[in-house]
PDB file of N, CA, C and O in Angstrom:
ATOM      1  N   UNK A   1      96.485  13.278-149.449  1.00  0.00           N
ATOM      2  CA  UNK A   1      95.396  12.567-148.798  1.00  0.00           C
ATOM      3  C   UNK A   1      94.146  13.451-148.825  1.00  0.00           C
ATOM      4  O   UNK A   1      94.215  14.630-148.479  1.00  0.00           O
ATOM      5  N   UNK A   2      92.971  12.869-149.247  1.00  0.00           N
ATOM      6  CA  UNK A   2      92.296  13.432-148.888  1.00  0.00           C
ATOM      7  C   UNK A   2      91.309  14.339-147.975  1.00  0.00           C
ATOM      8  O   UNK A   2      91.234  14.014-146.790  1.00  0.00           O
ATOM      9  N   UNK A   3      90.759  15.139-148.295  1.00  0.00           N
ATOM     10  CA  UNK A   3      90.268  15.984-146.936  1.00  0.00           C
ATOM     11  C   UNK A   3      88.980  15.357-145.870  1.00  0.00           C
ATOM     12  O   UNK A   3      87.806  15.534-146.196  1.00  0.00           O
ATOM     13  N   UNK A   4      89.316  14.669-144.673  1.00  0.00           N
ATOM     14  CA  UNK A   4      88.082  13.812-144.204  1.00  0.00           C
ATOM     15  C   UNK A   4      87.070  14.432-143.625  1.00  0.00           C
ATOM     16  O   UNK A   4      86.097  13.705-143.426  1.00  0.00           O
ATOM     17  N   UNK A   5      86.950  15.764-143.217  1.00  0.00           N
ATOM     18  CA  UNK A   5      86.338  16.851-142.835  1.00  0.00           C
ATOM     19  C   UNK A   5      85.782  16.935-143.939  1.00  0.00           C
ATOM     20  O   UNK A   5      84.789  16.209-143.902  1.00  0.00           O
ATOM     21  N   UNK A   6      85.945  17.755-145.557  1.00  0.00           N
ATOM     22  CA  UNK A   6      85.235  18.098-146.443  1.00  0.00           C
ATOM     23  C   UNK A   6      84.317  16.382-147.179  1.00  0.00           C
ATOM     24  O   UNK A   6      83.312  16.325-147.887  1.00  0.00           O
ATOM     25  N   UNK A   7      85.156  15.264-146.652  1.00  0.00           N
ATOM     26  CA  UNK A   7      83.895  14.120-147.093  1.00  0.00           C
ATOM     27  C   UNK A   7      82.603  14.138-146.536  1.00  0.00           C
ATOM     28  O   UNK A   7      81.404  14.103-146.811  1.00  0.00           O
ATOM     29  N   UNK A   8      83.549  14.222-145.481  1.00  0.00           N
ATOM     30  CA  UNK A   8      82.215  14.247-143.887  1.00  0.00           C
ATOM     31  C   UNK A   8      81.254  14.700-144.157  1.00  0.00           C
ATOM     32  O   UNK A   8      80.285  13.942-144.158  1.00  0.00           O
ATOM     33  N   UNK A   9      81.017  16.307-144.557  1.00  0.00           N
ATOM     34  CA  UNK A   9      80.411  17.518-144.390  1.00  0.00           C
ATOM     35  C   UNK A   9      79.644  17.016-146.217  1.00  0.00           C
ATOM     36  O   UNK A   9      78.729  17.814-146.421  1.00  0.00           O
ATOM     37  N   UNK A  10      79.724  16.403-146.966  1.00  0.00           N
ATOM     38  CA  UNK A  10      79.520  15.663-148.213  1.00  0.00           C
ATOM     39  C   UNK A  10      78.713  14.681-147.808  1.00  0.00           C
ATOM     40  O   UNK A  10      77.536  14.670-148.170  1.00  0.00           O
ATOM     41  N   UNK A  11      79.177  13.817-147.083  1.00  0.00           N
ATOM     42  CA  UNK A  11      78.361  12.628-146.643  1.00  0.00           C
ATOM     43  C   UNK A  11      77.370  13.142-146.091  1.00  0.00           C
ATOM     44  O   UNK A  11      76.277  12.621-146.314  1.00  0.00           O
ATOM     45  N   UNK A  12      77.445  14.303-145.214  1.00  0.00           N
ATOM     46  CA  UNK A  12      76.206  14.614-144.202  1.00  0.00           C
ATOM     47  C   UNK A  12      74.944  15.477-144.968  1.00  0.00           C
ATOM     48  O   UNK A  12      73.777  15.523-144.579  1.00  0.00           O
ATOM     49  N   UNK A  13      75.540  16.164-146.204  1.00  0.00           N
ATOM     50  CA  UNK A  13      74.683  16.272-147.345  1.00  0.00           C
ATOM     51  C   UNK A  13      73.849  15.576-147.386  1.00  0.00           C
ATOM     52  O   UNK A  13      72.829  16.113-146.953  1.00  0.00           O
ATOM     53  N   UNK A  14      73.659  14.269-147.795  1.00  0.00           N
ATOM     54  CA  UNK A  14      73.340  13.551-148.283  1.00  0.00           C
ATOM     55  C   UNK A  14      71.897  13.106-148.004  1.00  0.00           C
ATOM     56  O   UNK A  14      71.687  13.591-146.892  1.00  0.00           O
ATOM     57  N   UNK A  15      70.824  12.482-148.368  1.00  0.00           N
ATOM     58  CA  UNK A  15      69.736  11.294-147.538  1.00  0.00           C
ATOM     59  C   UNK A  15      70.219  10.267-147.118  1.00  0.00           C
ATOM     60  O   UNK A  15      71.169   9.570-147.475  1.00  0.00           O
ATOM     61  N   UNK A  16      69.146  10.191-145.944  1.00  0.00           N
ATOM     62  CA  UNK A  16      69.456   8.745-145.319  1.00  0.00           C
ATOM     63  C   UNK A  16      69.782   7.873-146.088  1.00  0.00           C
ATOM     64  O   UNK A  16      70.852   7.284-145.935  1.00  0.00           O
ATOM     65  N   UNK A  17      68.803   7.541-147.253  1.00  0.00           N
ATOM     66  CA  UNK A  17      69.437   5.952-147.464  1.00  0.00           C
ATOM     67  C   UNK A  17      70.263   6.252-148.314  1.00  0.00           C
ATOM     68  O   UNK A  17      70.606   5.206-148.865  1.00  0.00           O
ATOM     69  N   UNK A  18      70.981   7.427-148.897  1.00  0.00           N
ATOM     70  CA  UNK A  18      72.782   7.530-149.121  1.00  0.00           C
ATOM     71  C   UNK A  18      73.398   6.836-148.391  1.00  0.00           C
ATOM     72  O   UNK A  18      73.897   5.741-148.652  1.00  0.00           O
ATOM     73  N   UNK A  19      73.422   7.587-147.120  1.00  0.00           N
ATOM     74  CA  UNK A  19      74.256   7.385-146.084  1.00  0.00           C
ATOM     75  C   UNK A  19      74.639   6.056-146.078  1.00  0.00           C
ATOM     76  O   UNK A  19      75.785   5.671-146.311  1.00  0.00           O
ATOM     77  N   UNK A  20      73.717   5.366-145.820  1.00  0.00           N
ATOM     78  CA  UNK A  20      73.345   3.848-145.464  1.00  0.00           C
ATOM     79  C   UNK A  20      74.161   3.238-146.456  1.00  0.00           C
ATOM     80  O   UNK A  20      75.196   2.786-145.966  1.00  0.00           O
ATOM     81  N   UNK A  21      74.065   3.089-147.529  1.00  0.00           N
ATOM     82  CA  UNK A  21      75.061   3.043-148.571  1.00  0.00           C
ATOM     83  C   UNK A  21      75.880   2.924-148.491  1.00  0.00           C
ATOM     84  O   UNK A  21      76.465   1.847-148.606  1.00  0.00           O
ATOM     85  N   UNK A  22      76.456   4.214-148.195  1.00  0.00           N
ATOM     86  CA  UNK A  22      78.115   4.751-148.082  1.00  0.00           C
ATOM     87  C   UNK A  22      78.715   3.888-146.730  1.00  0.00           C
ATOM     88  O   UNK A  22      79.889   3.519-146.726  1.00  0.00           O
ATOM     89  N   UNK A  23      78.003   3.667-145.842  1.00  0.00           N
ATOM     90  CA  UNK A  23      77.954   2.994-144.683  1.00  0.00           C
ATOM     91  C   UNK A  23      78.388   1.547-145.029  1.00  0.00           C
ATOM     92  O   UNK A  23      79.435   1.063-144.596  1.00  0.00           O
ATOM     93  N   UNK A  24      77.414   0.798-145.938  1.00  0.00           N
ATOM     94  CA  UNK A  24      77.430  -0.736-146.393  1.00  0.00           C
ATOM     95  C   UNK A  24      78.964  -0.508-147.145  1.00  0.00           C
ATOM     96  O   UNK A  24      79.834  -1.350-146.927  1.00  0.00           O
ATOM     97  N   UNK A  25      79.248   0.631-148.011  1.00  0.00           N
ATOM     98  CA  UNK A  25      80.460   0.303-148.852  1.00  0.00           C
ATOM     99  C   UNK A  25      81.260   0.425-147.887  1.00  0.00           C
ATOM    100  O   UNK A  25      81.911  -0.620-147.892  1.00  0.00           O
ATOM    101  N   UNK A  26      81.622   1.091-147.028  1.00  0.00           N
ATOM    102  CA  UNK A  26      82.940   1.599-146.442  1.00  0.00           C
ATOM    103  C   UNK A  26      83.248  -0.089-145.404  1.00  0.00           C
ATOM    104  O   UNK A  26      84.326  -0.618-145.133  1.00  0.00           O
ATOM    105  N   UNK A  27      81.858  -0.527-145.052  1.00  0.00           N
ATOM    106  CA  UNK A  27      82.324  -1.504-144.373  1.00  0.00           C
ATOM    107  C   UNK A  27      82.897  -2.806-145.386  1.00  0.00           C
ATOM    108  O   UNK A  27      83.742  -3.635-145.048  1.00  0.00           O
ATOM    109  N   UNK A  28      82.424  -2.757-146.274  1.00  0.00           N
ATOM    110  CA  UNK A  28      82.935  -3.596-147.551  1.00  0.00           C
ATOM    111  C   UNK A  28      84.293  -3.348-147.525  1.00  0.00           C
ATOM    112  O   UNK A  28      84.985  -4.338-147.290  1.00  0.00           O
ATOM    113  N   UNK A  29      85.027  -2.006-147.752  1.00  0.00           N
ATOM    114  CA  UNK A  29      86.217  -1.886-148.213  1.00  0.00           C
ATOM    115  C   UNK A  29      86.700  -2.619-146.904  1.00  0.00           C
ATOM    116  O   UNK A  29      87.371  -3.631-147.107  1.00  0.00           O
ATOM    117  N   UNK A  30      86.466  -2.269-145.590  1.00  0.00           N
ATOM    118  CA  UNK A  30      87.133  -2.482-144.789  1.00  0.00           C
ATOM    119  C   UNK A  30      87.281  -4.303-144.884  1.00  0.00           C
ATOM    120  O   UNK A  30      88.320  -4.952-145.009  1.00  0.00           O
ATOM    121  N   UNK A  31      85.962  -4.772-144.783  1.00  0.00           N
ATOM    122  CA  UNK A  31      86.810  -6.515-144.724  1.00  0.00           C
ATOM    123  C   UNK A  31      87.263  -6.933-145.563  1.00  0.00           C
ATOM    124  O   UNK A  31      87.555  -8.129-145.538  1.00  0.00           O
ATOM    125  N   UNK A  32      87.516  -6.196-146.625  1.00  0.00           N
ATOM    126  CA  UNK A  32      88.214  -6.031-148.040  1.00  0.00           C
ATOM    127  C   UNK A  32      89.512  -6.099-147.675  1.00  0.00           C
ATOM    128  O   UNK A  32      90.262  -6.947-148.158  1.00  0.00           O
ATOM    129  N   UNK A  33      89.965  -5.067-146.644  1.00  0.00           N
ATOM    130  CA  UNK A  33      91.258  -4.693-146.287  1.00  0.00           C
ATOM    131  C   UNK A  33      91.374  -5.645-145.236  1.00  0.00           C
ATOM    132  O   UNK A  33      92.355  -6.332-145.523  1.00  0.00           O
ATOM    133  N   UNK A  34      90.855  -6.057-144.118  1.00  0.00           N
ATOM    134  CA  UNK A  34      91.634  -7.044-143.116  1.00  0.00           C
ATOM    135  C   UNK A  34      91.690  -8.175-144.052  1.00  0.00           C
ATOM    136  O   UNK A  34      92.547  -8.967-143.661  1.00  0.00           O
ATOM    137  N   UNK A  35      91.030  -8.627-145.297  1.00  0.00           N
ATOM    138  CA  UNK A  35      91.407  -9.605-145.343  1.00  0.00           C
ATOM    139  C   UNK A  35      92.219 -10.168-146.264  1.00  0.00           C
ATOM    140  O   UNK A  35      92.433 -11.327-146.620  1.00  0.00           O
ATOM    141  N   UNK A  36      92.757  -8.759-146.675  1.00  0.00           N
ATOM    142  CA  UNK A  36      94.082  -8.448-147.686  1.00  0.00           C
ATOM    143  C   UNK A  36      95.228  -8.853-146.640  1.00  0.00           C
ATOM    144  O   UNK A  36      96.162  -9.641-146.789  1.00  0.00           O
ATOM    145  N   UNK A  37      94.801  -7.927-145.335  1.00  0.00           N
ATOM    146  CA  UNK A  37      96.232  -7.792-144.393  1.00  0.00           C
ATOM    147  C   UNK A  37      96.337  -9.829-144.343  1.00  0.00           C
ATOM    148  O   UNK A  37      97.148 -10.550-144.924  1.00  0.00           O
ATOM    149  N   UNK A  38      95.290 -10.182-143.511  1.00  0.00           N
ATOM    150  CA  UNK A  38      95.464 -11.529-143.058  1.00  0.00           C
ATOM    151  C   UNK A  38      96.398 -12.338-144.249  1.00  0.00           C
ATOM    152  O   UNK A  38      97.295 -12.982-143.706  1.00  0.00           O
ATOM    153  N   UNK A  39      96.400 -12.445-145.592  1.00  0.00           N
ATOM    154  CA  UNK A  39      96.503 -12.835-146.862  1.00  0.00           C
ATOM    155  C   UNK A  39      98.398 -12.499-146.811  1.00  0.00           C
ATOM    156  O   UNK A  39      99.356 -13.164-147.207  1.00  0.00           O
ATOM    157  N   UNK A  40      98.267 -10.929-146.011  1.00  0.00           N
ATOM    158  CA  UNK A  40      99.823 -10.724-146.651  1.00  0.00           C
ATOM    159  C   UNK A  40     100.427 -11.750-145.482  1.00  0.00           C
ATOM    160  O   UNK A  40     101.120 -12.731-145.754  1.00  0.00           O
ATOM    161  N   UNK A  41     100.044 -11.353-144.133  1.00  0.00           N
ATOM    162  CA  UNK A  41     100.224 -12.250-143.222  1.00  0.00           C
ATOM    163  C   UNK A  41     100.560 -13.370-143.027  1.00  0.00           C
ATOM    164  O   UNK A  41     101.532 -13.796-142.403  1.00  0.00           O
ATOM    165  N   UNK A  42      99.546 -14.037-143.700  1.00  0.00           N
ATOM    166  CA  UNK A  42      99.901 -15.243-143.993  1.00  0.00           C
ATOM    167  C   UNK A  42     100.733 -16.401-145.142  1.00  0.00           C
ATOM    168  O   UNK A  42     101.004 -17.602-145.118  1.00  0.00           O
ATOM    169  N   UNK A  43     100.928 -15.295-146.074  1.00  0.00           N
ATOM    170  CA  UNK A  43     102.001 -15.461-146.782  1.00  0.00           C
ATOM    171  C   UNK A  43     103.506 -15.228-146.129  1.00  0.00           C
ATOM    172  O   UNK A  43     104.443 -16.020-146.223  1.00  0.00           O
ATOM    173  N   UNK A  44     103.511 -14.409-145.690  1.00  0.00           N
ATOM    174  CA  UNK A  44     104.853 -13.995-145.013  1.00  0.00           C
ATOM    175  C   UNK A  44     105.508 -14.938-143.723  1.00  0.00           C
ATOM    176  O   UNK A  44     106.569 -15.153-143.138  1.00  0.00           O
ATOM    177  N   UNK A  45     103.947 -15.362-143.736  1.00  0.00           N
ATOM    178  CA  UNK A  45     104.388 -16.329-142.242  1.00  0.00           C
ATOM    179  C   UNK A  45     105.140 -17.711-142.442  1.00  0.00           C
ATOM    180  O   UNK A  45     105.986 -18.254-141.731  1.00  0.00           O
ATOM    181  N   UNK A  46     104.379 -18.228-144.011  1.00  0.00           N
ATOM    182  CA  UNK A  46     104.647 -19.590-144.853  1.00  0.00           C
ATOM    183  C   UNK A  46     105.911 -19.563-145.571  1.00  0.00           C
ATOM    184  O   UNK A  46     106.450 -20.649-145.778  1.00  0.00           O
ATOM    185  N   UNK A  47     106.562 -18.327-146.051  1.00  0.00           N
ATOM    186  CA  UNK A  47     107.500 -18.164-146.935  1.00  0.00           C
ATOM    187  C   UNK A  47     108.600 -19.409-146.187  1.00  0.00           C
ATOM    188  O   UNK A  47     108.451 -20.606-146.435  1.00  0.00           O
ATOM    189  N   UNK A  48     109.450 -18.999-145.460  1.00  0.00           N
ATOM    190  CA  UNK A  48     110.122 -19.702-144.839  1.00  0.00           C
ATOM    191  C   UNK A  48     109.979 -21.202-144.895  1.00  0.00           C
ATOM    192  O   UNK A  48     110.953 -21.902-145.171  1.00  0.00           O
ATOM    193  N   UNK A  49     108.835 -21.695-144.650  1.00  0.00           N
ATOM    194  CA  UNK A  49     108.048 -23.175-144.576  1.00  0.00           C
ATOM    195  C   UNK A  49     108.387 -23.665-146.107  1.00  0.00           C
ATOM    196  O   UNK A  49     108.904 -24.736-146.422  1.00  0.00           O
ATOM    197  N   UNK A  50     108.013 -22.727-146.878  1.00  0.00           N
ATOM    198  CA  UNK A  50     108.219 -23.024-148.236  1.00  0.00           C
ATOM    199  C   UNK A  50     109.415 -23.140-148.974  1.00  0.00           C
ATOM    200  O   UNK A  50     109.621 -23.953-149.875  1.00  0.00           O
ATOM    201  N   UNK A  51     110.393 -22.064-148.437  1.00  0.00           N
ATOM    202  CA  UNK A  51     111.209 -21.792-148.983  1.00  0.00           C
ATOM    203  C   UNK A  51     112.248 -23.187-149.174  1.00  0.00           C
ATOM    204  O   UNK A  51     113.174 -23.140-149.985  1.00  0.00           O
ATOM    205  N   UNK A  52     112.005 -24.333-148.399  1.00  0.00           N
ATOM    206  CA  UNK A  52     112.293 -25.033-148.245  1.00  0.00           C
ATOM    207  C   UNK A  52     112.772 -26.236-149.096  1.00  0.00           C
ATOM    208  O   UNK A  52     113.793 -26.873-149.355  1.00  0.00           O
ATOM    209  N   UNK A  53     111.014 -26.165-149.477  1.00  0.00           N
ATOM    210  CA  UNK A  53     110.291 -26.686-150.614  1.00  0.00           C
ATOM    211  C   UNK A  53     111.041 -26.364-152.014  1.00  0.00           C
ATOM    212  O   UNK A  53     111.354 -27.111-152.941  1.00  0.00           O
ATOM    213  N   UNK A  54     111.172 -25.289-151.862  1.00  0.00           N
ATOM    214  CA  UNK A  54     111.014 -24.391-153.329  1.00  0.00           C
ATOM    215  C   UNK A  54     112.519 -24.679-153.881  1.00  0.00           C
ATOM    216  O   UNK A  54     113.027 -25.290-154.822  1.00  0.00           O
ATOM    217  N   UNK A  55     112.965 -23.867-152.728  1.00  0.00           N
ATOM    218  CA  UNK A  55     114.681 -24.040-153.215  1.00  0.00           C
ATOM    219  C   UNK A  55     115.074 -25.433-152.968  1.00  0.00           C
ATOM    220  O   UNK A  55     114.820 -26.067-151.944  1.00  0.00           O
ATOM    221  N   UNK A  56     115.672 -25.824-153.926  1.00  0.00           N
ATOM    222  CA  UNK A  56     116.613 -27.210-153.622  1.00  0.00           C
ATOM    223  C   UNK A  56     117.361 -27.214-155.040  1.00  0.00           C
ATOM    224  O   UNK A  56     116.931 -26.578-156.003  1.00  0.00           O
ATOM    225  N   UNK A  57     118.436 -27.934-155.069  1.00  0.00           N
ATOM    226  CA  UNK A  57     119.317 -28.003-155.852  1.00  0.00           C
ATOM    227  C   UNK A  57     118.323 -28.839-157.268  1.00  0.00           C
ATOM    228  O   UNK A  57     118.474 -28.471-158.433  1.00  0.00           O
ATOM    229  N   UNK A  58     117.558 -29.729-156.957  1.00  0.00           N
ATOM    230  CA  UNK A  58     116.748 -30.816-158.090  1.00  0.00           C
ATOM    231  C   UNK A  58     115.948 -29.706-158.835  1.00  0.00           C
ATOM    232  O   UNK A  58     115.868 -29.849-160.055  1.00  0.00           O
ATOM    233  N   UNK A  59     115.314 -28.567-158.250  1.00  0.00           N
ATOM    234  CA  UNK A  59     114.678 -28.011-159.347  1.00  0.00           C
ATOM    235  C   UNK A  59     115.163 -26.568-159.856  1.00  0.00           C
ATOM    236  O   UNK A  59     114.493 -25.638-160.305  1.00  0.00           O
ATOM    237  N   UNK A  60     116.559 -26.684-159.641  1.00  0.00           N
ATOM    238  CA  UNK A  60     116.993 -25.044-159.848  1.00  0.00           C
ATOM    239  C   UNK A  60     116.671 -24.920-161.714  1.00  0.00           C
ATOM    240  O   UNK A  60     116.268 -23.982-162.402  1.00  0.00           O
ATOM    241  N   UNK A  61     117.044 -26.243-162.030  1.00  0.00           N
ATOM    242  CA  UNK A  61     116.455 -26.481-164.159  1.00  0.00           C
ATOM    243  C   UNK A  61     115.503 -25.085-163.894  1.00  0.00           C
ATOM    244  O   UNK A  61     115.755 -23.947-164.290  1.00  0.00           O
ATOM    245  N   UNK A  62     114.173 -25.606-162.989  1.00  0.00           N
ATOM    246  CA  UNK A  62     112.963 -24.521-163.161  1.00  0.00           C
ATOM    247  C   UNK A  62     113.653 -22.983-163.359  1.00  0.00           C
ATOM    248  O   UNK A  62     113.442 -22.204-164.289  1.00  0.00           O
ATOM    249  N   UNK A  63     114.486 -22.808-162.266  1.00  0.00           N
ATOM    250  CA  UNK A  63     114.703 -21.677-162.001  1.00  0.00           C
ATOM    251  C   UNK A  63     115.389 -20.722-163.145  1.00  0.00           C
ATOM    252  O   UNK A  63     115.331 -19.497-163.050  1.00  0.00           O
ATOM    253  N   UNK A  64     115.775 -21.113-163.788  1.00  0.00           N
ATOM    254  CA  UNK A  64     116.678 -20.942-165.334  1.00  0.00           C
ATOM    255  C   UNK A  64     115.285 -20.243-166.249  1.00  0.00           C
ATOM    256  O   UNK A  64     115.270 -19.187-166.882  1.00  0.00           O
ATOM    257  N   UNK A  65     114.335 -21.101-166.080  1.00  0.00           N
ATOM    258  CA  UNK A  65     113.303 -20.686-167.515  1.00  0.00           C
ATOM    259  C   UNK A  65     113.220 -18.995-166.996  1.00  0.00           C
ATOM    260  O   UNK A  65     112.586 -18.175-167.662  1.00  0.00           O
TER     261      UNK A  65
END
């Protein structure tokens, strides 16, 4: 993992409107990431619902290819 102290001390290098930047991206990654989590979430939540669907004896043919 990386060292968050030696970013820090990198970031604080920097000019303001770096910063600002680095600021706009990091918040990017982040709703990047909740809205990965929500995604796994909500897949995981449906599986079951689906599974329903999915499996049945009429389309196991599919399941063969």
């Amino acid at each position: 993992m990386p060292d968050a102290k030696a970013l820090l001390e990198k970031i604080e290098a920097l000019p303001a409107e770096r910063i600002a930047e680095i600021e706009d991206f990091v918040e990017f990654i982040a709703i990047r990431e909740q809205e990965r989590s929500l995604t796994r979430a909500a897949t995981e939540t449906s599986k079951s619902a689906f599974a329903a669907i999915w499996e049945n004896p009429e389309d196991s043919v599919y399941d063969a290819a």
